[in-house]
C-alpha positions in Angstrom: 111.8 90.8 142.0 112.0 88.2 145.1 112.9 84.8 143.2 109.9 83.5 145.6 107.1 85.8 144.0 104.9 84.4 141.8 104.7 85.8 138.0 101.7 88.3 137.0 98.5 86.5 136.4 98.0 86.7 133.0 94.3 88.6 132.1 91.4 86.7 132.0 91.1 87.1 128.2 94.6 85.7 127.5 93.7 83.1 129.3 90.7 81.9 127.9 90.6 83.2 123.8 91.6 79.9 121.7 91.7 81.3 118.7 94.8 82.6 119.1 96.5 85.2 116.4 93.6 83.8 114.5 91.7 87.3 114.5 94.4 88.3 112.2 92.7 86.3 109.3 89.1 87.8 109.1 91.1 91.2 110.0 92.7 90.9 106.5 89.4 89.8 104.5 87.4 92.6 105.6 90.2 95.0 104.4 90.1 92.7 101.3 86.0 93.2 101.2 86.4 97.4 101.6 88.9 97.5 98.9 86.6 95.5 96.9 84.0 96.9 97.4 85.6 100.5 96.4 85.7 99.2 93.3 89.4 97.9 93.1 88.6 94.1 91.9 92.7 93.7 91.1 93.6 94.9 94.7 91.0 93.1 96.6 92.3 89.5 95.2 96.1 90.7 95.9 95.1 92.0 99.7 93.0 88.5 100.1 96.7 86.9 98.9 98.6 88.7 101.7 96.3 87.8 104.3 96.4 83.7 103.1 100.1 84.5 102.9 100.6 86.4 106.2 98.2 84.0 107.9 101.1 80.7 106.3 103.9 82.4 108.1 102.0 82.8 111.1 101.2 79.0 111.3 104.8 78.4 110.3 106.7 80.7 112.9 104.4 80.3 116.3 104.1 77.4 118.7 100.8 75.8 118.4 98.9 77.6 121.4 99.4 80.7 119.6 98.1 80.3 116.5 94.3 79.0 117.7 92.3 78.6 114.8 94.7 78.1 112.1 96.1 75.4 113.5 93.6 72.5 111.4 96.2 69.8 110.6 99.8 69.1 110.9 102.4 72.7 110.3 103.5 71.7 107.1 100.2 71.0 105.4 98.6 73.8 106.9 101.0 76.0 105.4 100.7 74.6 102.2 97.2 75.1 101.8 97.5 78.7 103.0 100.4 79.5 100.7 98.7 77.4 97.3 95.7 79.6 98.5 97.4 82.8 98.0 99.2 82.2 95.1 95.6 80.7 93.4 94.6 84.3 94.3 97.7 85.9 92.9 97.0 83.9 89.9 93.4 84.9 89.2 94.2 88.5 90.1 96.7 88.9 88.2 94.9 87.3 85.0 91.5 89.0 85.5 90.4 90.6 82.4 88.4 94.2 83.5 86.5 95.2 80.9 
């Protein structure tokens, strides 16, 4: 490649989607939403974890124009709240009482 040519344009929808990897989140709930709704109350609240715990890392590992819509308030705090989220939802999962 000529070091005068200019790099490939990127596609118009890299360009102008804000949100990021943020599709990633409501990805994982609606898996979380079939499982529940197969009757698998248990594995539902432990899917809905991962994604709040997939959706941390996320925040925590990419530069700020990549992660779009999870990016609310400073790294560390949104991590936090993702990760306390998850592990509230490990808890209750893991304490439900199925009858």
């Amino acid at each position: 490649m000529p070091e005068d040519a200019a790099p490939p344009a990127l596609p118009l929808w890299r360009r102008t989607q804000p949100l990021g990897l943020w599709w990633v989140f409501p990805i994982g709930l609606a898996v979380s939403l079939y499982i529940l709704l197969d009757g698998r109350l248990r594995e539902a609240g432990y899917a809905m974890a991962a994604t709040l715990a997939v959706a941390a890392l996320a925040r925590l590992v990419l530069p700020r124009g990549a992660v779009g819509g999870l990016l609310v308030r400073s790294r560390a705090w949104d991590v936090l709240t993702l990760l306390a989220l998850g592990a509230g939802m490990v808890v209750l999962s893991a304490t439900l009482v199925i009858r």
